[in-house]
N, C-alpha and C positions, 0 to 999 in steps of 0.2 A: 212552749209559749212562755212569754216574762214578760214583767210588768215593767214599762218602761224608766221608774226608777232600779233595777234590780238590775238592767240593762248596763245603767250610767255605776252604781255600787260596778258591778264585775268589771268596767273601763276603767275604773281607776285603780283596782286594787292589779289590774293588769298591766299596769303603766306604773305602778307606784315607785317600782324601781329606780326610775328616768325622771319620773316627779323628784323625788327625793337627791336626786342623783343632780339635778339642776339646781335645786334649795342649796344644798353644800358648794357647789360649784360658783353658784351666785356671791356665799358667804365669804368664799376664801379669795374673792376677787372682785372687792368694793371697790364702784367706782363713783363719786360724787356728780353732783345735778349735771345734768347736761354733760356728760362727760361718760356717758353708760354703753359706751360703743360696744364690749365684749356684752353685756347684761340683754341690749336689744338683739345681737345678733344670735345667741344662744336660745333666747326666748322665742322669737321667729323661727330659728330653725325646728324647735319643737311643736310648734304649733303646725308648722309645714307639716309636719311628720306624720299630723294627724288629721293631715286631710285640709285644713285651711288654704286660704288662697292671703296671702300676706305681703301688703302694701308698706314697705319701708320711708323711711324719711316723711313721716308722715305729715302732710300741711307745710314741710320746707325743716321740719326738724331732724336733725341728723338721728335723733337717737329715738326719736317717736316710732309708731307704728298700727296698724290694724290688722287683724289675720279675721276674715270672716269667711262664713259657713251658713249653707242654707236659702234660701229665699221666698222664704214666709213672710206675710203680713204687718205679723209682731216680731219687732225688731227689739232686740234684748243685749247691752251690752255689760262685757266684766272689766272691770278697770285694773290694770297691771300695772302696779309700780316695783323700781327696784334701782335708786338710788341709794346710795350709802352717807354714813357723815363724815365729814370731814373730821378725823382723827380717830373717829371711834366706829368704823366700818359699820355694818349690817349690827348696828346696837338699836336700831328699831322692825326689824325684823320683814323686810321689804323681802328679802328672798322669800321669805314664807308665801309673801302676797300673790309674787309671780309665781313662783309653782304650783299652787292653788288655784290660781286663774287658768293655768297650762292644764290640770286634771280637771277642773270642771269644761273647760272647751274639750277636753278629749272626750269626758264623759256624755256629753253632747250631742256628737258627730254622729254615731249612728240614730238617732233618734228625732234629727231637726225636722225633719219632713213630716215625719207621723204628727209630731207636733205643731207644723206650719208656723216654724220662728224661723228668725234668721238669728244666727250667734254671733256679735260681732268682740272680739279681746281688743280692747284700745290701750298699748303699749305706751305709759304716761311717764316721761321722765320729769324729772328735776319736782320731786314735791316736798323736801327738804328744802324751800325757801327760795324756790325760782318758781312757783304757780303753771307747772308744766300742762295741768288738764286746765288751766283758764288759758294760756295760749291757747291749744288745739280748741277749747271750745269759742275762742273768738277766730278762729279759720274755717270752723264748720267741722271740726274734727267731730259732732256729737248730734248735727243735724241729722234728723229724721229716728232717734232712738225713741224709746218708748218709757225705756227704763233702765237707769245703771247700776250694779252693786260691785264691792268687794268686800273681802273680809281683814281685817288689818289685827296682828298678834299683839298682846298685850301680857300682863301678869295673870289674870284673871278672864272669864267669858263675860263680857258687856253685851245684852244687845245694843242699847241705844246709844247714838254719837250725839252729842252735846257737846261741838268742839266751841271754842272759841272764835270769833272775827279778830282777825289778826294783819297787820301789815308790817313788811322789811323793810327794813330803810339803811343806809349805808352812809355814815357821819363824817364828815374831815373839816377839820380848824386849818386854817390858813395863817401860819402867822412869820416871824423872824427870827433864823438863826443868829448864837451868837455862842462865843465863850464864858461858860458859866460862872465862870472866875476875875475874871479881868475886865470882860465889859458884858456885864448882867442888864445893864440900861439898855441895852441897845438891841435885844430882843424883844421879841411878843412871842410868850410860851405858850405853844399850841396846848401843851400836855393839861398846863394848868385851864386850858378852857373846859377838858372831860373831865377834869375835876368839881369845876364851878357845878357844873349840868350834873354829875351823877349824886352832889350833895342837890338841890335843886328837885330829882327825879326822887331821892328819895326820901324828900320833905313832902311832896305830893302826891305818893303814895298815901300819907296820911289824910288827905282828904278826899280820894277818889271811893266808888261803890268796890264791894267787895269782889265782886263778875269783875277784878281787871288785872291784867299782870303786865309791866313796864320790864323790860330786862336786856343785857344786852353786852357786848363785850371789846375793849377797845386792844383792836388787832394790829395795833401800831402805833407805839407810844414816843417814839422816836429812839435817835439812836445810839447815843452814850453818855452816858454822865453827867459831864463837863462839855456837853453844848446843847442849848436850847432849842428844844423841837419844835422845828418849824413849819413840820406836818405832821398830825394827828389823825387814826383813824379809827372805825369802829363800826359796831352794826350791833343796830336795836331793834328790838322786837315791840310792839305793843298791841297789846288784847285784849278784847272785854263781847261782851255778849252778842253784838249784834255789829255791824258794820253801821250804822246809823249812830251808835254809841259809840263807836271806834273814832269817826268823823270828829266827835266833841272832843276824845281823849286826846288824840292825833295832836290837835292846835294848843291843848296844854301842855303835852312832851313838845314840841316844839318851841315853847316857848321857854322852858329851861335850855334844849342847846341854845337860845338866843341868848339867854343872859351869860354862859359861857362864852361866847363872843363878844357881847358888850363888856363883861369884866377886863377881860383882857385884853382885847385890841383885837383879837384874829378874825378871819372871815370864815364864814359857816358854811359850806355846803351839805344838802339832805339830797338824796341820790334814791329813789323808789327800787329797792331789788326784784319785786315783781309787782302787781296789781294785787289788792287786799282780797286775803280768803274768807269767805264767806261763814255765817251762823249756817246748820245744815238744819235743813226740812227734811225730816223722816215721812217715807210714806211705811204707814202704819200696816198697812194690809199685806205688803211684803214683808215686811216686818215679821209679822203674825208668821206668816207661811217660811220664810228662816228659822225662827226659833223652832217652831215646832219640829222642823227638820231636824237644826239640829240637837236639840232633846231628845230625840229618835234617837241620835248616834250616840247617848251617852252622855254629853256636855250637858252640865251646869251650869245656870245665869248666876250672879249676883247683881242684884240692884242696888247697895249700897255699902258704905264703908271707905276709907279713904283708899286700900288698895286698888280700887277701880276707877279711879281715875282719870286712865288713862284716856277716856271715853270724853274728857274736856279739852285734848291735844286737838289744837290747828290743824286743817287738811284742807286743799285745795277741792277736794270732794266737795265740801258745803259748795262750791258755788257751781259743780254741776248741781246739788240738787235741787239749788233755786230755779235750773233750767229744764230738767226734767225728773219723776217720780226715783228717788235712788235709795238704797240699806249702806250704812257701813258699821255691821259689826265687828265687833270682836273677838279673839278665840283668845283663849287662855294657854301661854305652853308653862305652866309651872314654876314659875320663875322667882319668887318671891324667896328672900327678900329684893333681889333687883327687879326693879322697873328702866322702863325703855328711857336710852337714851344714857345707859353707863354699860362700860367696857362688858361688865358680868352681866345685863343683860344679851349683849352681843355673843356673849359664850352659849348664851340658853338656846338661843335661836339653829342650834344643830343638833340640838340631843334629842333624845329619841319622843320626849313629849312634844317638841316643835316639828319633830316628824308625823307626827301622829294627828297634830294641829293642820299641815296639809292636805293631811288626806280625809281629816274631818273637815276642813272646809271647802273641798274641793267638792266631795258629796254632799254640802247641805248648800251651796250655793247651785247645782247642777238639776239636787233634786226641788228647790226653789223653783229656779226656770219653767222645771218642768209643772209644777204646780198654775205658776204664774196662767201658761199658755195651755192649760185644762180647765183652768177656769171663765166661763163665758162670760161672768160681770166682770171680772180685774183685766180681763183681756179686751174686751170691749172698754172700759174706760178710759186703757194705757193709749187703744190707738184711737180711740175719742169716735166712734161710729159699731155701729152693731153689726156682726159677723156671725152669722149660719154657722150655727155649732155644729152641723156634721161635717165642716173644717177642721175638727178638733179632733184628734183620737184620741176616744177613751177606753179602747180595749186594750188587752196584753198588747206584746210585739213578738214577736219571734227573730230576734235578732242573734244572730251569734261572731 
């Protein structure tokens, strides 16, 4: 006989192979937002493998997906990301995410029924700055869940996500080519309007709260020398604490590319890259039952210091968890001095501590679950009515 966490431990270190073997697989074959075609099909087929039944193109998205298991009650989902950045592949360590989603749904499978969940993996593209879980959750991709987590890699173990409200925007000046030589009159330099605005942007920096980051990069400056660019482009980020405070920030970055436009003559267009990510609500009580899991494995929290960080990065996560009860911690794969979002982090993300970080969070998010749906008040809250605990197994299992 074994205990239903001992069950889900012996599934992953059974698979770990194939976990890890998908982690590197993912890494050496980055693909950017919406564009994860090899990422969804790989990740699906491991899920199939372990028993899921797995709904592709999920809500009309090519690269989306669900693989669910079960038909309990309490509906429990893990959220899969596994986009890359543009230029600097797997340097936020998204393969980690999906692998780990893949071991804790295998870790699972035998065990959904004694438990009375249903498991569902929701295969979330583009969260690198396309809001891929705010699409699927404005399709219905997230109706009827109870509760979401994942665990996302970092320098350090974070429990708590304190990301930022963040919104993308995609900037272009309109203005008139010309010979920069011989007739300089008779343009309107687009280049010089991201000039005006990022002097502007960061003269007002100085007067905004400290919760706020303005930043952003112009990805088309025009095209030679000696002729006046006539089109400008670029993409800005801007964040601060709360999406209600993002709204007031919003209309003062905006108001410097206007005066880039007014300076110069050009026309402004602002172009929304996806819908704004959300401040995240932590439910505390999962929380609790995470950490403590993984503290069991070994992993150490820090609560402060600048290397942790990484716990205030944007995630599309916040605005599931405005919608329902969600965790998104952090695992630490040893990375320091790089943090997420340079090359040398990217390198970290396959060595054998970011191995190790899979298969730690593959068992502390599984053995969460299991926590979650033996619990009669957190279970009874999530699905909001009271349920007859002899639904609940709380003995061994004998599973092999």
């Amino acid at each position: 006989m074994k205990d239903l966490k001992d069950v889900a431990a012996a599934r992953i270190d059974a698979h770990s192979v194939r976990l890890l073997g998908l982690s590197h697989r993912l890494h050496a074959h980055p693909e950017t937002a919406w564009q994860e075609t090899q990422a969804a099909a790989w990740i699906s087929a491991e899920l199939t493998g372990v028993g899921y039944q797995v709904t592709r193109e999920l809500c009309g998205f090519p690269t989306a997906f669900a693989a669910t298991l079960g038909s309990g009650p309490l509906r429990l989902a893990i959220c899969a990301e596994y986009d890359a950045l543009p230029g600097l592949g797997h340097a936020c360590g998204h393969n980690i995410i999906a692998a780990s989603a893949v071991g804790a749904a295998a870790a699972l499978a035998p065990v959904v029924d004694a438990l009375g969940v249903t498991i569902t993996v929701i295969g979330t593209p583009a969260e690198e700055g396309g809001g891929g879980k705010i699409e699927l959750m404005d399709r219905g991709a997230f109706d009827g869940l109870h509760a979401a987590m994942m665990v996302h890699p970092g320098p350090l173990d974070v429990a708590r996500a304190e990301p930022y409200a963040v919104s993308h925007s995609k900037i272009r000046y309109r203005g008139k080519g010309s010979h920069a030589a011989a007739y300089p009159e008779r343009g309107v330099n687009a280049a010089d309007a991201f000039t005006v605005a990022q002097v502007a942007i960061g003269l007002l920096r100085q007067q905004v709260e400290s919760g706020v980051r303005v930043h952003g990069v112009v990805t088309n400056g025009g095209d030679a020398p000696n002729a006046i660019p006539e089109v400008t482009e670029g993409r800005w980020y801007v964040r601060a604490e709360s999406l209600a405070e993002l709204a007031v920030l919003e209309e003062r970055v905006r108001k410097c590319f206007e005066a880039g436009a007014l300076s110069t003559g050009c026309d402004l267009e602002i172009e929304a890259e996806s819908q704004p990510y959300a401040e995240f609500s932590t439910d505390e009580a999962i929380l609790d039952l995470y950490v403590a899991n993984a503290t069991g494995l070994g992993r150490k929290f820090v609560s402060s210091g600048p290397d942790m960080r990484m716990n205030r990065a944007s995630t599309d996560m916040g605005n599931v968890s405005q919608r329902i009860p969600a965790i998104h911690p952090y695992i630490g794969i040893d990375s320091l001095p790089a943090v997420n979002h340079q090359k040398e982090f990217a390198a970290h993300c396959i060595t054998a501590a970011a191995d190790q970080a899979v298969v730690d969070a593959a068992k502390a998010m599984a053995f969460t679950c299991i926590d979650i749906a033996r619990s009669a008040k957190l279970r009874s809250r999530l699905i909001g009515a009271a349920e007859p605990t002899d639904a609940i197994s709380k003995e061994p299992l004998d599973v092999h």
